[in-house]
C-alpha positions in Angstrom: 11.5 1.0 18.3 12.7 4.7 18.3 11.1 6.8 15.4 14.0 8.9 13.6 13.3 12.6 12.9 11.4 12.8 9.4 13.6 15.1 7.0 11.3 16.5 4.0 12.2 14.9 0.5 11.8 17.7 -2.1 8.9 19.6 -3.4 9.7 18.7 -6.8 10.2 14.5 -6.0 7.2 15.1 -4.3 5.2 16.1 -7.0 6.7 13.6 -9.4 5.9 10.6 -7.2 1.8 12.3 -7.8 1.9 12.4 -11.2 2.6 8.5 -12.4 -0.4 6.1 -12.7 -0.9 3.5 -10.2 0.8 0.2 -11.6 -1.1 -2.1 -10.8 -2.0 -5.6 -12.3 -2.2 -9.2 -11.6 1.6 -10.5 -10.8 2.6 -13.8 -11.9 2.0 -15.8 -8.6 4.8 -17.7 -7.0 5.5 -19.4 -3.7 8.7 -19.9 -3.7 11.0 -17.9 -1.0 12.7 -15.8 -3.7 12.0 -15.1 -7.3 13.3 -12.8 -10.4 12.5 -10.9 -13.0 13.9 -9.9 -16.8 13.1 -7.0 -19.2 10.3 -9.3 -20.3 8.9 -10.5 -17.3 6.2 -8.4 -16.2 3.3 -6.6 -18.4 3.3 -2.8 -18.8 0.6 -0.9 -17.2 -1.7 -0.6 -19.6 -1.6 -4.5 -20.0 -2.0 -4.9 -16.6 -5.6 -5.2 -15.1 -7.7 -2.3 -14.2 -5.6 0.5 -12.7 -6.1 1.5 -9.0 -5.6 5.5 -9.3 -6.9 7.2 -6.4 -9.6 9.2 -6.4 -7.5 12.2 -5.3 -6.0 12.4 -8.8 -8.8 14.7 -9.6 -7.0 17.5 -7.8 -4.1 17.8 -10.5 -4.8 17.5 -14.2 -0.7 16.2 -14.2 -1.9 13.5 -12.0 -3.0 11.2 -15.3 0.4 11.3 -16.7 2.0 8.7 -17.5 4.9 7.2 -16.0 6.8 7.8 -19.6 5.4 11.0 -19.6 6.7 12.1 -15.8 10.1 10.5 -15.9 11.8 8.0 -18.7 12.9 4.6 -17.6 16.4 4.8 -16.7 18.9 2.5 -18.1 19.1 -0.6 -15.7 21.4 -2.6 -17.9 23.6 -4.2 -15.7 21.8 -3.0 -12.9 19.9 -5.1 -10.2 17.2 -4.4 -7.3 16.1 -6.3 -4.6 13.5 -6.6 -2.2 12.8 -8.3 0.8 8.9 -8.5 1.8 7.1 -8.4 5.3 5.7 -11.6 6.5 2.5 -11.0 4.4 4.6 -12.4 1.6 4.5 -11.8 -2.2 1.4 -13.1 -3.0 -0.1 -11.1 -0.6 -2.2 -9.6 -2.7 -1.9 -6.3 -1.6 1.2 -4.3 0.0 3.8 -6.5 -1.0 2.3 -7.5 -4.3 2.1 -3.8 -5.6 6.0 -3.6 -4.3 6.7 -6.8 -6.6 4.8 -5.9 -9.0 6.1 -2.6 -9.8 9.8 -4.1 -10.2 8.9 -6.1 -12.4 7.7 -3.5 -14.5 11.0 -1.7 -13.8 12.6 -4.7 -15.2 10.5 -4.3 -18.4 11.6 -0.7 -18.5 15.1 -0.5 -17.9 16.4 -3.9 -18.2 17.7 -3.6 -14.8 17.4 -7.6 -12.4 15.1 -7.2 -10.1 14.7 -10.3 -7.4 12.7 -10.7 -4.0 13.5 -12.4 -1.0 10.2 -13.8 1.4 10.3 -12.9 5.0 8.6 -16.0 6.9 9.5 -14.4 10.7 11.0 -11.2 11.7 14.0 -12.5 12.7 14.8 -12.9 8.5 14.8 -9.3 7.8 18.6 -8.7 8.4 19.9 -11.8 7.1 17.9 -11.4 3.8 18.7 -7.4 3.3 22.6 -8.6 4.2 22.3 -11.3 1.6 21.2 -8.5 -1.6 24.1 -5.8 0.2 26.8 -8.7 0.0 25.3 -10.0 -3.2 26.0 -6.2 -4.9 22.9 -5.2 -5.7 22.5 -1.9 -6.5 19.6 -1.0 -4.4 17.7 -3.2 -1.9 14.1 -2.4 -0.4 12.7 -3.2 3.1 9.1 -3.3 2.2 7.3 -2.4 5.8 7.4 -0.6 9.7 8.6 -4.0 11.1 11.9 -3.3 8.5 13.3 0.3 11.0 15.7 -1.7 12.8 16.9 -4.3 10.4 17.3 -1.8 7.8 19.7 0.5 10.6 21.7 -2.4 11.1 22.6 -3.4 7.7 22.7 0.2 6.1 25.3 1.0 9.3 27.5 -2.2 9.0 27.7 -1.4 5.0 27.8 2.2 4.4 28.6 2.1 0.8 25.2 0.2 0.2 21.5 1.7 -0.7 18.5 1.1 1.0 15.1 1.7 0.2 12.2 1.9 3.3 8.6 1.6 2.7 6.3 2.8 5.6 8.6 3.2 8.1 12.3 5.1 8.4 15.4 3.9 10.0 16.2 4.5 14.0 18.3 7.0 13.0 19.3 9.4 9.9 21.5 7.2 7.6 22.8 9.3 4.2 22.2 5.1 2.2 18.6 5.3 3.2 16.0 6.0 1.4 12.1 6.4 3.0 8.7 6.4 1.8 5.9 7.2 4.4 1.8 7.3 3.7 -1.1 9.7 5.1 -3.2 6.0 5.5 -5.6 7.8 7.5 -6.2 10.4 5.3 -7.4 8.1 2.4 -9.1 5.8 5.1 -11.5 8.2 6.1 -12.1 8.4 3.0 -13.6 5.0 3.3 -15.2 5.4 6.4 -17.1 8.1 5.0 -18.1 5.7 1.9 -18.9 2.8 4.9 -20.9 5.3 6.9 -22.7 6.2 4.1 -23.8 2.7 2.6 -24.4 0.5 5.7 -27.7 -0.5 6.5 -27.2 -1.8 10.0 -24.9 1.0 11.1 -22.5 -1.6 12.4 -19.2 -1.9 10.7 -16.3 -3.8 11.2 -12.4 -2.7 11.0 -9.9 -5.6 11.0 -6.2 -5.0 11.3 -3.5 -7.4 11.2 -0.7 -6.5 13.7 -1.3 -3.4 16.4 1.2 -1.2 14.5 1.4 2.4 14.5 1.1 2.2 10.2 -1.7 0.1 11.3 -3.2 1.8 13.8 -3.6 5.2 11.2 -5.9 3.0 9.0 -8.4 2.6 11.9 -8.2 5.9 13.0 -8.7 7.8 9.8 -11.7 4.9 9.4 -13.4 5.7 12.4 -13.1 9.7 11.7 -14.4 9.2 8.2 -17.4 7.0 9.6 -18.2 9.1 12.3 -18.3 12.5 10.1 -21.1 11.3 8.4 -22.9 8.9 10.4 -22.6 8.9 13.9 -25.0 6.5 14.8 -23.0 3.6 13.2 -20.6 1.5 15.7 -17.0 -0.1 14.8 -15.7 -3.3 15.9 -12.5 -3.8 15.6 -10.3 -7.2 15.9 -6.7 -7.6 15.6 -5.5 -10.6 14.2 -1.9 -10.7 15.0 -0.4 -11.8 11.7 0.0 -10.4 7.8 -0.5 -14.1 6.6 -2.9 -15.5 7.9 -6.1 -15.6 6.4 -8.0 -18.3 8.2 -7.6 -15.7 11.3 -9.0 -13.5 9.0 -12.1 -15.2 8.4 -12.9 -16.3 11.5 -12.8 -12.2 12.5 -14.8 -11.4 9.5 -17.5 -14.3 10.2 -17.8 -13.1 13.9 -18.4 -9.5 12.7 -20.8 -10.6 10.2 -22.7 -12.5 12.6 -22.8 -9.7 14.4 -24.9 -7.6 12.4 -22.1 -5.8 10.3 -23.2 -5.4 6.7 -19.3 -4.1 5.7 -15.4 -4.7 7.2 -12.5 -2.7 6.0 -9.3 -4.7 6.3 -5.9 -3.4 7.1 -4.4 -6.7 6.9 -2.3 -7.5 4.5 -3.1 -11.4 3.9 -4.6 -11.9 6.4 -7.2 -9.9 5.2 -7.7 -12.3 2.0 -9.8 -14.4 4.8 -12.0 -11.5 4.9 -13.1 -11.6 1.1 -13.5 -15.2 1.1 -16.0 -15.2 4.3 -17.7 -12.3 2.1 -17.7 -14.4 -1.1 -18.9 -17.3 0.9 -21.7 -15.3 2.6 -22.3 -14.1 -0.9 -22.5 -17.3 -2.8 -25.5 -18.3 0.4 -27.4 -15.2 -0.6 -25.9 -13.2 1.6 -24.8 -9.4 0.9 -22.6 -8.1 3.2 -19.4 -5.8 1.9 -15.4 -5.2 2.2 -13.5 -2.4 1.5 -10.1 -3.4 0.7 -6.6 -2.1 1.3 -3.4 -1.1 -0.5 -5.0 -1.8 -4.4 -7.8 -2.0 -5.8 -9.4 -5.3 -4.9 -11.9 -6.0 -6.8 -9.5 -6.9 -9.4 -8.5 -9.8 -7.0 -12.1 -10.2 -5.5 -14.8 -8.9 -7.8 -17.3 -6.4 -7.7 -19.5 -8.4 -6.1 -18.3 -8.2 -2.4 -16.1 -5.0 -3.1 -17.4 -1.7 -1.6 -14.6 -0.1 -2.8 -10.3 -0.2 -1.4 -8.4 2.6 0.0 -5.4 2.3 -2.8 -2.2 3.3 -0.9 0.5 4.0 -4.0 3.0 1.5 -2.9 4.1 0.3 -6.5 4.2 4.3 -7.6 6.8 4.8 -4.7 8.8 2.1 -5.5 8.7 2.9 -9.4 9.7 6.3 -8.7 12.5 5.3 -6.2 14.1 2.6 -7.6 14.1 4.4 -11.3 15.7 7.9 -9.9 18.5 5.5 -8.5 19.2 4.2 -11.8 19.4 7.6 -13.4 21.4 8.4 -10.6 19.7 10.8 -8.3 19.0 8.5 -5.2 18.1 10.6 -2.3 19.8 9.0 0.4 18.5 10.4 4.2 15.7 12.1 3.3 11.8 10.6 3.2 9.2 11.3 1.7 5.5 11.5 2.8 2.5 11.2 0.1 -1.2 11.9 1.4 -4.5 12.7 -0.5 -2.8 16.6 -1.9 0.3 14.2 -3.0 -2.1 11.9 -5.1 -0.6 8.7 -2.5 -3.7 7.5 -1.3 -7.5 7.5 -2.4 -10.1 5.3 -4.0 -9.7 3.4 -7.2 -10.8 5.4 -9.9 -13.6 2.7 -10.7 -15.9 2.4 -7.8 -19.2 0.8 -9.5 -20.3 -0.2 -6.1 -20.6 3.8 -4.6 -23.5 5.9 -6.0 -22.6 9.1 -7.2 -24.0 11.2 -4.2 -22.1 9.4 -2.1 -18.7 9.8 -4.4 -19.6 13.5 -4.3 -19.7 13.8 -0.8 -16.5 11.9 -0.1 -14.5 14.9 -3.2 -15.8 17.0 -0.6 -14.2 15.8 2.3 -11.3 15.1 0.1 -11.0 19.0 -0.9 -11.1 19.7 3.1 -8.3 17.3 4.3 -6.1 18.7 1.3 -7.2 22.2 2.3 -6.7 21.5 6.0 -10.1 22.3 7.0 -10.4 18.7 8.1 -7.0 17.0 10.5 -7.6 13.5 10.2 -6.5 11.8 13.6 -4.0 9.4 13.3 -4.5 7.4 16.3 
């Protein structure tokens, strides 16, 4: 899969996407291949359960704006979305949840129809994003890396349509194509340095779901961030294979437990929902052991009681942002955008009950020396 040259989104997008709160919540659940949304279909954020701001959002006093405050729903009327998920599926729980999640409060907003397509194998992706292009929606997303190619296809073959990339950017520059990319491994070793820091057993586990390069940043930012501060502690890492499927999950998580690891950070997607349930099981015997989840805050899914702490990557702020400045009008076809920790993209939940505060304090300083460049995270 050929990587297409990056081409910077503007300062001032940029610093929009930082300023809106994370919108996250519980989704209505649904396992059907394709669902909707109305004006009233999803709650607004403050409804919604605890939100997942990073922890970076201490760098800008704009970044606890409000979404009202940093940029007015657009009119939607008349107006529809679409999105077509990775095989972790909508009910994910993480990536593509926050995706679904934040049209349907787009919906609510601007009145605009907002509908998703599942992706059961990769060979869906073109037919699905076809399907929304030919359908006349306004705007369709490709929510994933595994989405580059599909999303070149269709964009070329129907040049009057708009697209919408998460993680990932088409195989070559396409004016309809829209891109949002991530610093995972910045807010990962964030993590790592929260993992280092907390484990009694100095053995940690990292399981991914599918040996990406997206993927691959998570464990390498995780491994940094654990070996800064404690580099007597050993990783294992397992790949599952698979975004959806979480008894593969467990059985990973139950080997690393056995082991001797006292916490895993997952990477993947539902997959790692296996993880939390070995943990809760383990938990429910009298067993402590930890996970650190991904894309959200997870303990709003899992509880507190197996929840180190998540690295929240701002997928649903992205896809806010995106899909409301093509409503108003200004989408910003052929470039991409990339949001780290300076950007406000990726972090820990602003609730992290869990983490002592020393340990809180030393991970704002490691944050202050990635954003100040004192610190280049690897990224594989």
């Amino acid at each position: 899969m050929k990587k297409s040259t990056m081409k910077p989104l503007s300062l001032m997008l940029v610093a929009m996407l930082a300023m809106l709160l994370v919108l996250s919540g519980c989704g209505s659940k649904n396992n059907n291949s394709e669902g909707g949304s109305s004006a009233s279909a999803s709650a607004s954020a403050s409804e919604s359960a605890s939100p997942s701001a990073s922890a970076s959002e201490s760098a800008s006093p704009s970044a606890s704006a409000s979404a009202s405050e940093s940029a007015a729903p657009a009119d939607g009327k008349g107006k529809k979305i679409g999105m077509v998920t990775d095989l972790g599926g909508v009910n994910d729980k993480s990536f593509n949840q926050q995706a679904w999640e934040s049209l349907q409060k787009i919906a609510k907003d601007t009145g605009a129809e907002t509908k998703y397509q599942e992706s059961k194998k990769d060979s869906d992706y073109i037919p699905l994003l076809t399907k929304f292009v030919k359908d006349g929606y306004d705007l369709t997303w490709g929510i994933g890396f595994l989405f580059a190619d599909a999303a070149t296809t269709v964009a070329s073959a129907n040049p009057e349509s708009k697209l919408a990339l998460i993680d990932t950017t088409p195989t070559k520059e396409l004016p309809n194509v829209e891109s949002v990319l991530f610093k995972e491994n910045e807010g990962s070793f964030l993590v790592g340095v929260v993992a280092g820091l907390t484990t009694k057993t100095n053995k940690i586990g990292f399981v991914g779901g599918m040996e990406l390069p997206v993927i691959k940043k998570f464990e390498a930012g995780f491994k940094a961030g654990v070996a800064a501060v404690n580099p007597n502690a050993t990783i294992e890492v397992n790949y599952v294979g698979d975004f959806s499927k979480p008894d593969q999950g467990k059985l990973a998580a139950a080997t690393m437990y056995d082991g001797g690891a006292d916490i895993i950070f997952h990477a993947a997607g539902g997959s790692g929902n296996g993880v939390f349930n070995e943990a809760k099981d383990r938990f429910k015997a009298g067993k402590k052991v930890w996970v650190i989840g991904v894309d959200k805050d997870q303990s709003i899914e899992f509880g507190n009681d197996v929840t180190l702490t998540s690295m929240v990557k701002k997928v649903d702020e992205a896809v806010y942002r995106v899909s409301n400045d093509l409503l108003a009008g200004n989408f910003h076809g052929g470039q991409t955008v990339e949001l780290g920790l300076a950007e406000g993209g990726v972090g820990l939940p602003v609730e992290n009950p869990n983490v002592s505060k020393e340990i809180l304090d030393k991970v704002e300083d490691y944050k202050n020396k990635i954003i100040s460049g004192e610190i280049k995270v690897p990224t594989e």
